[in-house]
N, CA, C, O and CB atoms as a CASP TS submission, in Angstrom:
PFRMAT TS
TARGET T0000
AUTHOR 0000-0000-0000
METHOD Language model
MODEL 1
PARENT N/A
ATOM      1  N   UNK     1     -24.500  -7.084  -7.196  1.00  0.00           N
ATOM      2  CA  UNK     1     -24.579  -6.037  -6.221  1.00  0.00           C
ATOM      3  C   UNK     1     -25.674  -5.069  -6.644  1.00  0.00           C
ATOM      4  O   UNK     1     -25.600  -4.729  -7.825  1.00  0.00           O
ATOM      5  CB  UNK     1     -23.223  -5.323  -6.062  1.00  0.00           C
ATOM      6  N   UNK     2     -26.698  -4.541  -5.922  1.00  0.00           N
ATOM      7  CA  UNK     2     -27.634  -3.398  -5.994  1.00  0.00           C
ATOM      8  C   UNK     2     -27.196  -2.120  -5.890  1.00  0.00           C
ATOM      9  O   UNK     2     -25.995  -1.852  -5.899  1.00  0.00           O
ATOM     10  CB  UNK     2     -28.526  -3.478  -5.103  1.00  0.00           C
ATOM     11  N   UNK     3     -27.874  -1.474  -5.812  1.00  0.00           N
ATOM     12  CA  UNK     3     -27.860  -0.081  -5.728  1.00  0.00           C
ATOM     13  C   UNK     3     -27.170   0.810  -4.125  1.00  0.00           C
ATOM     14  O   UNK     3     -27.755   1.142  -3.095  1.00  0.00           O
ATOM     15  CB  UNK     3     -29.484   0.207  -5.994  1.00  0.00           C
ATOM     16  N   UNK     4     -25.673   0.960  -4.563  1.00  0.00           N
ATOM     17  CA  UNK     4     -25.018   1.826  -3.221  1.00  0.00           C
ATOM     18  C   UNK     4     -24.966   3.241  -3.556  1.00  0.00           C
ATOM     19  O   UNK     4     -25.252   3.672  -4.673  1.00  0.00           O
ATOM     20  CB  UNK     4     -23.397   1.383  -2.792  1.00  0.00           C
ATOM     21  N   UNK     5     -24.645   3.863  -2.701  1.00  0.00           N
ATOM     22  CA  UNK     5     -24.786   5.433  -2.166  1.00  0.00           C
ATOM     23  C   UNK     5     -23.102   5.402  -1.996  1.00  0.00           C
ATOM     24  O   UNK     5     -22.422   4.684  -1.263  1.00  0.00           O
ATOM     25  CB  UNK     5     -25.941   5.803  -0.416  1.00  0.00           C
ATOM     26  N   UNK     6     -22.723   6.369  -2.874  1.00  0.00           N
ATOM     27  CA  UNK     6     -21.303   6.879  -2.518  1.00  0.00           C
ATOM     28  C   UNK     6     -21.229   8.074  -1.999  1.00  0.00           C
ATOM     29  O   UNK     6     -22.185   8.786  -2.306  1.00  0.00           O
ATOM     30  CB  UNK     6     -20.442   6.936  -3.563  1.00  0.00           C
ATOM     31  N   UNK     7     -20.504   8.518  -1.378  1.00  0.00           N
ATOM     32  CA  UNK     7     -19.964  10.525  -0.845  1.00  0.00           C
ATOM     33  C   UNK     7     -18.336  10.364  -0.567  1.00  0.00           C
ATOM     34  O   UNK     7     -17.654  10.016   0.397  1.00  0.00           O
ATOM     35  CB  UNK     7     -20.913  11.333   1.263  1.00  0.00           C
ATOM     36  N   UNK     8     -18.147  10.681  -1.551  1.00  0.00           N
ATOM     37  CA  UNK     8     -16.293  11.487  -1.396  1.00  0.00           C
ATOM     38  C   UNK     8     -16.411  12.756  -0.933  1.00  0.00           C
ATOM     39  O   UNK     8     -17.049  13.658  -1.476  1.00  0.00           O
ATOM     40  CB  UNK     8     -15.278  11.771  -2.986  1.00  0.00           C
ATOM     41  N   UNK     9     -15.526  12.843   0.507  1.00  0.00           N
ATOM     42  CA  UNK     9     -15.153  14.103   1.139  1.00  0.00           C
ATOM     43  C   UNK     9     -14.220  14.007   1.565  1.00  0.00           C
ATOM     44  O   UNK     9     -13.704  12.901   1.726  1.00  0.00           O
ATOM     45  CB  UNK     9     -15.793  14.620   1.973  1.00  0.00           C
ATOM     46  N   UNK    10     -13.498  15.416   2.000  1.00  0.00           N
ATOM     47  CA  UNK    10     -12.276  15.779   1.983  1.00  0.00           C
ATOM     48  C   UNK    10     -12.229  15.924   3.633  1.00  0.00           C
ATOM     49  O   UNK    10     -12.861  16.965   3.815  1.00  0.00           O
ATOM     50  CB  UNK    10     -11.957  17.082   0.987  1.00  0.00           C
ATOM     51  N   UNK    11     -11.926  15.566   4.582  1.00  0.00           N
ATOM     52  CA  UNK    11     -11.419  15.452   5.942  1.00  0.00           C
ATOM     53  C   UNK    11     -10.025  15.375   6.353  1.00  0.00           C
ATOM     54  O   UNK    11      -9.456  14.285   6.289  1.00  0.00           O
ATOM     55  CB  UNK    11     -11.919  14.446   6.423  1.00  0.00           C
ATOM     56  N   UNK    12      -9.486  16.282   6.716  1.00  0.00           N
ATOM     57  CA  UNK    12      -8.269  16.890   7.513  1.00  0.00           C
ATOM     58  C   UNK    12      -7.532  16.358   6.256  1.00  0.00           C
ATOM     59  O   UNK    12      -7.384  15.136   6.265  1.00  0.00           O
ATOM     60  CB  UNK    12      -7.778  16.290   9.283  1.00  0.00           C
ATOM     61  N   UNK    13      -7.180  16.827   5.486  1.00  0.00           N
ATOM     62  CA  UNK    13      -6.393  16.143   4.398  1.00  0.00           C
ATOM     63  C   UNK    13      -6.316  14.912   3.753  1.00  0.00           C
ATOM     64  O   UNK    13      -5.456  14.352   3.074  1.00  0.00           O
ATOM     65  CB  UNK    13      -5.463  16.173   4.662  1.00  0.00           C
ATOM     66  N   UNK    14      -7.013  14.740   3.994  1.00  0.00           N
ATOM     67  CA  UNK    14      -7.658  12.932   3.384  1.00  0.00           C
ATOM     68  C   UNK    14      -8.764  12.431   2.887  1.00  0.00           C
ATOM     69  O   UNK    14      -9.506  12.083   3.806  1.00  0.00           O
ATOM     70  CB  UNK    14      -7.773  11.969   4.284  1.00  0.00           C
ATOM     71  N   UNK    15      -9.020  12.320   2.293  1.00  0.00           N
ATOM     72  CA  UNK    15     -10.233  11.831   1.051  1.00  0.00           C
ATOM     73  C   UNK    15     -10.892  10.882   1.695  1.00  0.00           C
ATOM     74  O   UNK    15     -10.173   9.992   2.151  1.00  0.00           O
ATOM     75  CB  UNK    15      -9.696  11.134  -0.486  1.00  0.00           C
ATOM     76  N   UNK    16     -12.094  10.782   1.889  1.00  0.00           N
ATOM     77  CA  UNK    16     -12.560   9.885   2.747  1.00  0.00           C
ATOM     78  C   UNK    16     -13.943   9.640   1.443  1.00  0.00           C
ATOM     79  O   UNK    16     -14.617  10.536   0.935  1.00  0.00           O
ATOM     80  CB  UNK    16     -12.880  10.555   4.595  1.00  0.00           C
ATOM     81  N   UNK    17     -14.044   7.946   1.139  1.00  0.00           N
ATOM     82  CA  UNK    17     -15.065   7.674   0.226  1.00  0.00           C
ATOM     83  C   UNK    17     -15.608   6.925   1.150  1.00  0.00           C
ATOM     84  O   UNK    17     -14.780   6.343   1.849  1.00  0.00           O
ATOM     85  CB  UNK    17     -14.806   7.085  -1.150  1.00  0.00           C
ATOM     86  N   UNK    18     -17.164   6.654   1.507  1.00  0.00           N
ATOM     87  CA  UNK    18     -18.043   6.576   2.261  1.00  0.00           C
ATOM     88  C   UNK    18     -19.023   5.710   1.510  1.00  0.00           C
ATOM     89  O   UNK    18     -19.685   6.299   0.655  1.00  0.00           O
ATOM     90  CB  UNK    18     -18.426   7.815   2.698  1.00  0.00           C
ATOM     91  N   UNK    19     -19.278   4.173   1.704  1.00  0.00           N
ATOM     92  CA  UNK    19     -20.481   3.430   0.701  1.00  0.00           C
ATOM     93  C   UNK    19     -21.640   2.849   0.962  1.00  0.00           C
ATOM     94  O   UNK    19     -21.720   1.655   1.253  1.00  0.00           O
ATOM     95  CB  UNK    19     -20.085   2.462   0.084  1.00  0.00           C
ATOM     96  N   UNK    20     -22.798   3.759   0.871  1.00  0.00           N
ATOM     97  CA  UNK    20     -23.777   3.029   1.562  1.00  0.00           C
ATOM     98  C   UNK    20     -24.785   1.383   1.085  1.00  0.00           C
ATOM     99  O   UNK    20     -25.425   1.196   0.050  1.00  0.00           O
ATOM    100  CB  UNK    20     -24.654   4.182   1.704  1.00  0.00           C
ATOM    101  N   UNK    21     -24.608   0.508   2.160  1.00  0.00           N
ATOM    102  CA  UNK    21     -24.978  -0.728   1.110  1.00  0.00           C
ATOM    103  C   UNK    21     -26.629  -0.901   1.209  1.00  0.00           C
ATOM    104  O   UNK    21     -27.073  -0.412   2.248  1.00  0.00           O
ATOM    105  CB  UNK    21     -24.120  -2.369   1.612  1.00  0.00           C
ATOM    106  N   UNK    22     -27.592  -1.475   0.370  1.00  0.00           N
ATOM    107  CA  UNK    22     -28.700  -1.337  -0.059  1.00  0.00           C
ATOM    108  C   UNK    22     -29.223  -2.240   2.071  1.00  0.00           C
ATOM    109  O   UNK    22     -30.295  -2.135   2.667  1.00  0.00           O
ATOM    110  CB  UNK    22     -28.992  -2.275  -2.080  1.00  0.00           C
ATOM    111  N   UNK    23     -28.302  -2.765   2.397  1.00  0.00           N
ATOM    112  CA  UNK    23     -28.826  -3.187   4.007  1.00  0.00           C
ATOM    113  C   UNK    23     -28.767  -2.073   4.853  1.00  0.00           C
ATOM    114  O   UNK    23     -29.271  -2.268   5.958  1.00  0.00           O
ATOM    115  CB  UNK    23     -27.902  -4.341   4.791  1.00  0.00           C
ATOM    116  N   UNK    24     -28.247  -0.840   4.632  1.00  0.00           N
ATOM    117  CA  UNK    24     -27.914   0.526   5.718  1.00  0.00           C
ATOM    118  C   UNK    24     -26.428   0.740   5.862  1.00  0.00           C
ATOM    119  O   UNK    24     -25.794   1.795   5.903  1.00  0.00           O
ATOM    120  CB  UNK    24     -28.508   0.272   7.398  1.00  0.00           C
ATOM    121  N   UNK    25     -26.011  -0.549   5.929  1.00  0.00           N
ATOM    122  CA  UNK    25     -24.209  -0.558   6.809  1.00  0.00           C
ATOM    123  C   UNK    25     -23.490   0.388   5.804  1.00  0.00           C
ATOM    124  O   UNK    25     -23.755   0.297   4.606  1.00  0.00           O
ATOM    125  CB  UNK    25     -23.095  -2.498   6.854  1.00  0.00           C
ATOM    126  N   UNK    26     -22.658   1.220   6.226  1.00  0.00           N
ATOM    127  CA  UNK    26     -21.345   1.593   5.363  1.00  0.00           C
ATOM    128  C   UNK    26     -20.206   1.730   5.969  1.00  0.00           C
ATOM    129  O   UNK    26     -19.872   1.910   7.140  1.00  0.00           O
ATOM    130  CB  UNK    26     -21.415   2.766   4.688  1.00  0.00           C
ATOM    131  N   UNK    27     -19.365   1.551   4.427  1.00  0.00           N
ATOM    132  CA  UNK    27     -18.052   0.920   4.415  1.00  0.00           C
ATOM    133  C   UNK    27     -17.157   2.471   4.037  1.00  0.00           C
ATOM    134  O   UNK    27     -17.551   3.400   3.332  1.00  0.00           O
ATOM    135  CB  UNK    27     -17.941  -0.559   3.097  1.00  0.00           C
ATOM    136  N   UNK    28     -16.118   2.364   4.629  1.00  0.00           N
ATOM    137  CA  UNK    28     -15.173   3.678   4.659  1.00  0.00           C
ATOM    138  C   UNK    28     -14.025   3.168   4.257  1.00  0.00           C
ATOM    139  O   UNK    28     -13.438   2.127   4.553  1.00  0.00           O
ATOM    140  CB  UNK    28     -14.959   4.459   6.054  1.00  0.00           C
ATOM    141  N   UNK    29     -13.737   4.221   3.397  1.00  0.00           N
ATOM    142  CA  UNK    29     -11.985   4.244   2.752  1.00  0.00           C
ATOM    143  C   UNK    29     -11.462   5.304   3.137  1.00  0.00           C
ATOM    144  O   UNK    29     -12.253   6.102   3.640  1.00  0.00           O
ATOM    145  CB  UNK    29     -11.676   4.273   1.103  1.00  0.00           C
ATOM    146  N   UNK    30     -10.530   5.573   3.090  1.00  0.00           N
ATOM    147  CA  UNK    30      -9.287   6.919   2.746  1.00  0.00           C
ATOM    148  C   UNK    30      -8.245   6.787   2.181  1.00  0.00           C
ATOM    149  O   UNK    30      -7.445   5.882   2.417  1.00  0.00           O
ATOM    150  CB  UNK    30      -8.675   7.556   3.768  1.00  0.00           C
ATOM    151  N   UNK    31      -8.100   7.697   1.328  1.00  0.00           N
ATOM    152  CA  UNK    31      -7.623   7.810   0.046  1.00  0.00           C
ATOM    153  C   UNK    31      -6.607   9.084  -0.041  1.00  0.00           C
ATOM    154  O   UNK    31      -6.959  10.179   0.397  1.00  0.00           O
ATOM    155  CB  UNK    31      -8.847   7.919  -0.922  1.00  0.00           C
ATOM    156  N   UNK    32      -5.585   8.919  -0.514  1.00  0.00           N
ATOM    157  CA  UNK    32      -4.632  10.584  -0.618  1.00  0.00           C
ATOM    158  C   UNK    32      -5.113  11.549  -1.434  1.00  0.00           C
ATOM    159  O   UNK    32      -5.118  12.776  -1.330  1.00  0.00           O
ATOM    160  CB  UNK    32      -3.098  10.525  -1.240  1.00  0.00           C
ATOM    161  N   UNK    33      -5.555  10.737  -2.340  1.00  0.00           N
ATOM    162  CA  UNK    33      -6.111  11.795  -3.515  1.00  0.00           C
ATOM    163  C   UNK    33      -7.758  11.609  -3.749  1.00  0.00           C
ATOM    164  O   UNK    33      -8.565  10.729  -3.450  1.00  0.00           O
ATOM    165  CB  UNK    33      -5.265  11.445  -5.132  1.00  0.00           C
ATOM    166  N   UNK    34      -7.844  13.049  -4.520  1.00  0.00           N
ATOM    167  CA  UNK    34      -9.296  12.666  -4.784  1.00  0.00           C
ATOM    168  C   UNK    34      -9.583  11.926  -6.156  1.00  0.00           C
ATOM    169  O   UNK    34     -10.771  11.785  -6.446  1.00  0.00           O
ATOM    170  CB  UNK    34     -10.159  13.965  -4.755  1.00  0.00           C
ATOM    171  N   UNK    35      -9.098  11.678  -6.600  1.00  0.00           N
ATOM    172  CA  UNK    35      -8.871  10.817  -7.915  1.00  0.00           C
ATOM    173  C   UNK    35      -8.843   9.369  -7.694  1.00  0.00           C
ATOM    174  O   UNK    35      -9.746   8.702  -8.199  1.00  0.00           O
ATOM    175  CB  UNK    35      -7.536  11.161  -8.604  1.00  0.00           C
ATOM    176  N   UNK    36      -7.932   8.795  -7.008  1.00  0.00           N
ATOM    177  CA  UNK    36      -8.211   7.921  -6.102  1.00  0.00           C
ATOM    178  C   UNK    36     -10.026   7.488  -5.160  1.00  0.00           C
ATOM    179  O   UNK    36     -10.845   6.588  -5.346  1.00  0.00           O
ATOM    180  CB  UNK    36      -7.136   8.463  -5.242  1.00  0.00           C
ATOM    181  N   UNK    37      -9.985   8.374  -4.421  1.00  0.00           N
ATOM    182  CA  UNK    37     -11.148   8.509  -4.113  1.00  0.00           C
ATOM    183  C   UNK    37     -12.316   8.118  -5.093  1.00  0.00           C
ATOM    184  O   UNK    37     -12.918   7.068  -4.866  1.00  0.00           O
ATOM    185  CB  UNK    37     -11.171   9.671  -3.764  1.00  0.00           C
ATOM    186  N   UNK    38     -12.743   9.049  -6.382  1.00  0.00           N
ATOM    187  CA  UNK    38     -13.332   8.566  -7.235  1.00  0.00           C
ATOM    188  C   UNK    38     -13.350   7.400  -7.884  1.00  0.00           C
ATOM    189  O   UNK    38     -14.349   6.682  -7.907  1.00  0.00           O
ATOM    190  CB  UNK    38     -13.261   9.135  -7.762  1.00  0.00           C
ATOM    191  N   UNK    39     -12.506   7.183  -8.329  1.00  0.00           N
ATOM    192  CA  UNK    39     -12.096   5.973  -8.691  1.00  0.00           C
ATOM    193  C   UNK    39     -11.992   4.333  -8.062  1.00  0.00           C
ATOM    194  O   UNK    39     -11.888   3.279  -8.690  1.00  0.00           O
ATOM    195  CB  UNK    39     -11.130   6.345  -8.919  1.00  0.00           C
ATOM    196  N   UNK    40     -12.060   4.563  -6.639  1.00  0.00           N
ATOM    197  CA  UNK    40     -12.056   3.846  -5.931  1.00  0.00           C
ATOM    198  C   UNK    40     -13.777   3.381  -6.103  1.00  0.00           C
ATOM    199  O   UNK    40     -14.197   2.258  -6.380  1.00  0.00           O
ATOM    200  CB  UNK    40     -11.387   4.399  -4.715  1.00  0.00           C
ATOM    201  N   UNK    41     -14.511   4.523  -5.864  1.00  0.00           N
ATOM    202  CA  UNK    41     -16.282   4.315  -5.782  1.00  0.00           C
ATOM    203  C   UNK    41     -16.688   3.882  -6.472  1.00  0.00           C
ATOM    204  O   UNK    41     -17.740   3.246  -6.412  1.00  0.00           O
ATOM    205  CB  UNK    41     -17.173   5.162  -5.759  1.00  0.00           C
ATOM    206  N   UNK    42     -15.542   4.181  -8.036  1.00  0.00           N
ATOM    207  CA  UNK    42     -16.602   3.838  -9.631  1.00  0.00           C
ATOM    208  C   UNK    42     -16.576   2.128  -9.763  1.00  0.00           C
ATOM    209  O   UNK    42     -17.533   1.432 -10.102  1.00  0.00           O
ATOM    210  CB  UNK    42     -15.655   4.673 -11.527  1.00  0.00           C
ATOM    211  N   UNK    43     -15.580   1.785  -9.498  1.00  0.00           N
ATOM    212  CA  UNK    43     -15.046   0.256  -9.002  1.00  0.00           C
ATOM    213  C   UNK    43     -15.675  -0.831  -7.980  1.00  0.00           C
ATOM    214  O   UNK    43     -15.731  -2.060  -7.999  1.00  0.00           O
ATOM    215  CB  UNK    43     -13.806   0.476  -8.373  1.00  0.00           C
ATOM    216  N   UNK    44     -16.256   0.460  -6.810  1.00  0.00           N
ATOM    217  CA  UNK    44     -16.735  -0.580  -5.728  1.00  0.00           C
ATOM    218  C   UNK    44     -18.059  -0.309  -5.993  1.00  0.00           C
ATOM    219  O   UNK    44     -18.721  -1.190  -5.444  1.00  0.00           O
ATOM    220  CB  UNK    44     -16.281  -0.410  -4.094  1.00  0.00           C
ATOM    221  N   UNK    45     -19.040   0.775  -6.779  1.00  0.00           N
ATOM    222  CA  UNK    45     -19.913   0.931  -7.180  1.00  0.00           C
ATOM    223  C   UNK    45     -20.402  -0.357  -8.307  1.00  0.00           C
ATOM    224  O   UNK    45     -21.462  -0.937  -8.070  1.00  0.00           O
ATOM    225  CB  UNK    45     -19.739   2.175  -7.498  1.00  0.00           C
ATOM    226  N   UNK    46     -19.675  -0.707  -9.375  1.00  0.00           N
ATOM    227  CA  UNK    46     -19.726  -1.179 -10.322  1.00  0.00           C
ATOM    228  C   UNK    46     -21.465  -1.978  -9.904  1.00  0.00           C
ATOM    229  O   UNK    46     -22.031  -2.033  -8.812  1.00  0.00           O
ATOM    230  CB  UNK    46     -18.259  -1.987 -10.631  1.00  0.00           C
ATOM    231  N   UNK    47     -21.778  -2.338 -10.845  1.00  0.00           N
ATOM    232  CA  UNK    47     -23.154  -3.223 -10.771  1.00  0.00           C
ATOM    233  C   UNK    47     -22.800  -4.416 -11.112  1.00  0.00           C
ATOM    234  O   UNK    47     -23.570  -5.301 -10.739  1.00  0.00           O
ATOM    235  CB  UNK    47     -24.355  -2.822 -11.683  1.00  0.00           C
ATOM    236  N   UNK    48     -21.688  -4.803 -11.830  1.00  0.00           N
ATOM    237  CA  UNK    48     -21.517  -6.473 -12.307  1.00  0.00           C
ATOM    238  C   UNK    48     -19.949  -6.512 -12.093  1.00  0.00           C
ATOM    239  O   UNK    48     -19.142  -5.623 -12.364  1.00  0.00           O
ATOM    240  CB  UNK    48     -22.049  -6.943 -14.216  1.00  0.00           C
ATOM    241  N   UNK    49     -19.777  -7.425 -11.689  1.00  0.00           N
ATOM    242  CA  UNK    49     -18.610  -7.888 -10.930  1.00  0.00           C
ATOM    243  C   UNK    49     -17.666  -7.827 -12.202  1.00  0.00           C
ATOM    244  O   UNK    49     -18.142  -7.879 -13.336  1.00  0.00           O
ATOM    245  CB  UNK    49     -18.773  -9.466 -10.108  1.00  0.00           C
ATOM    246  N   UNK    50     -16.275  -7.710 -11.956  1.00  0.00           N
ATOM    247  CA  UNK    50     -15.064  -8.085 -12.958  1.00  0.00           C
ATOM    248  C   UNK    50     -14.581  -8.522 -12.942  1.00  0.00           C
ATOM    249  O   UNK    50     -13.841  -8.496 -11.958  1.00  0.00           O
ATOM    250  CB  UNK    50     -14.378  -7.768 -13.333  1.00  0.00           C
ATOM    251  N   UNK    51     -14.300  -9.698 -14.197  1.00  0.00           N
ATOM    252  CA  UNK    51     -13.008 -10.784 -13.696  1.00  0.00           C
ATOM    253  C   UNK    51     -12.168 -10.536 -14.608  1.00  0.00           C
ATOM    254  O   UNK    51     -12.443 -10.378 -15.798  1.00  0.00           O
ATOM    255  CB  UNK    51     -13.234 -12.467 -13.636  1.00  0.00           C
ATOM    256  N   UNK    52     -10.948 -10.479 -14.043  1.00  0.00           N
ATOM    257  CA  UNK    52      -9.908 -10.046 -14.671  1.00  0.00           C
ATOM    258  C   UNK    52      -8.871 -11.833 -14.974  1.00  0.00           C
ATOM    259  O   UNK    52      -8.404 -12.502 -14.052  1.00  0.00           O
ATOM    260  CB  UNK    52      -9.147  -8.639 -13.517  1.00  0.00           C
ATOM    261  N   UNK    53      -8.764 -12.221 -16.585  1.00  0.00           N
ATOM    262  CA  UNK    53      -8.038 -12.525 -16.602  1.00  0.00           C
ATOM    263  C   UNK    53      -6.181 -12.383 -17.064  1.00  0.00           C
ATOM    264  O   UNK    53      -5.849 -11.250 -17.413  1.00  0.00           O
ATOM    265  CB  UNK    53      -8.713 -12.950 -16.751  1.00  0.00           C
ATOM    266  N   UNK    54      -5.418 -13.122 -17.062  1.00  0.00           N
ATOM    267  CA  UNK    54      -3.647 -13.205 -17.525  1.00  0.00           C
ATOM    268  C   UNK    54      -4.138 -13.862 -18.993  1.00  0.00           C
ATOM    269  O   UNK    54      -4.796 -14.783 -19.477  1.00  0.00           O
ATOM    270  CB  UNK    54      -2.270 -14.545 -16.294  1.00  0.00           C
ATOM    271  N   UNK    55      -3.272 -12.620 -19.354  1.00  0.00           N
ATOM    272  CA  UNK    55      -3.331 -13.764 -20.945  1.00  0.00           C
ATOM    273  C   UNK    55      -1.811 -14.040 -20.877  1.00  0.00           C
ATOM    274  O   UNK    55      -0.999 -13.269 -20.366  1.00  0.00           O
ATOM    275  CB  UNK    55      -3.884 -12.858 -22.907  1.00  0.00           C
ATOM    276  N   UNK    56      -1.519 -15.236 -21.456  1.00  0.00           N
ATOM    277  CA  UNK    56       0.302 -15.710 -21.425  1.00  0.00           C
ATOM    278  C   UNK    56       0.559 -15.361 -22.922  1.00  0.00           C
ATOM    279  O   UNK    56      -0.097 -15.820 -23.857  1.00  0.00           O
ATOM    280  CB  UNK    56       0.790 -17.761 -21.038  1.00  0.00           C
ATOM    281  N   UNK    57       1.424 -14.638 -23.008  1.00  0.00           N
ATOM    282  CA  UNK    57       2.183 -14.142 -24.158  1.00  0.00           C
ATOM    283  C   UNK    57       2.844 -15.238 -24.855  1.00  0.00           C
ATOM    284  O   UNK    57       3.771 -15.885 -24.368  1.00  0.00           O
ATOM    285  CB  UNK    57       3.193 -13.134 -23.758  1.00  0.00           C
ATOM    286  N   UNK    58       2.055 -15.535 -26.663  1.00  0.00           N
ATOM    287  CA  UNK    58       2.543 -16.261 -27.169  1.00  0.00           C
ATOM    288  C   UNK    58       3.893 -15.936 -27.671  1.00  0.00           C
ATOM    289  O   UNK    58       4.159 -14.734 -27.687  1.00  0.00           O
ATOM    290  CB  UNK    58       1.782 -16.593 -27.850  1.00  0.00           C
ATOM    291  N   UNK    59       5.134 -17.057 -28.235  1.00  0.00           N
ATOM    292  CA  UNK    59       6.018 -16.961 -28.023  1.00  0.00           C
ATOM    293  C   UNK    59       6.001 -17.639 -29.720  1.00  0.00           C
ATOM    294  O   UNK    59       7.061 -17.860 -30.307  1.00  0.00           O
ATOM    295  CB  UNK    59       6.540 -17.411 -26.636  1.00  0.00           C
TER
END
């Protein structure tokens, strides 16, 4: 992923994170919190993807 444009704002009580993609289009969230909000951007911002694996608990 390239280079997006984030803006977290606060609208009628709701956190609204806003992502602009390097083609023009943006993508909208809302969020309860602004913590959330942030957090949400730092994630969809990221520059290199994450893969999350399960580790199985040895026994």
């Amino acid at each position: 992923m390239s280079q997006v444009r984030s803006v977290v704002s606060k609208e009628a009580d709701v956190w609204v994170l806003r992502l602009e993609k390097p083609n023009g289009k943006v993508q909208e969230y809302r969020c309860t919190t602004e913590g959330q909000a942030r957090q949400l951007a730092l994630v969809l911002s990221a520059s290199a993807p994450v893969e999350l694996s399960a580790q199985q608990p040895q026994a």
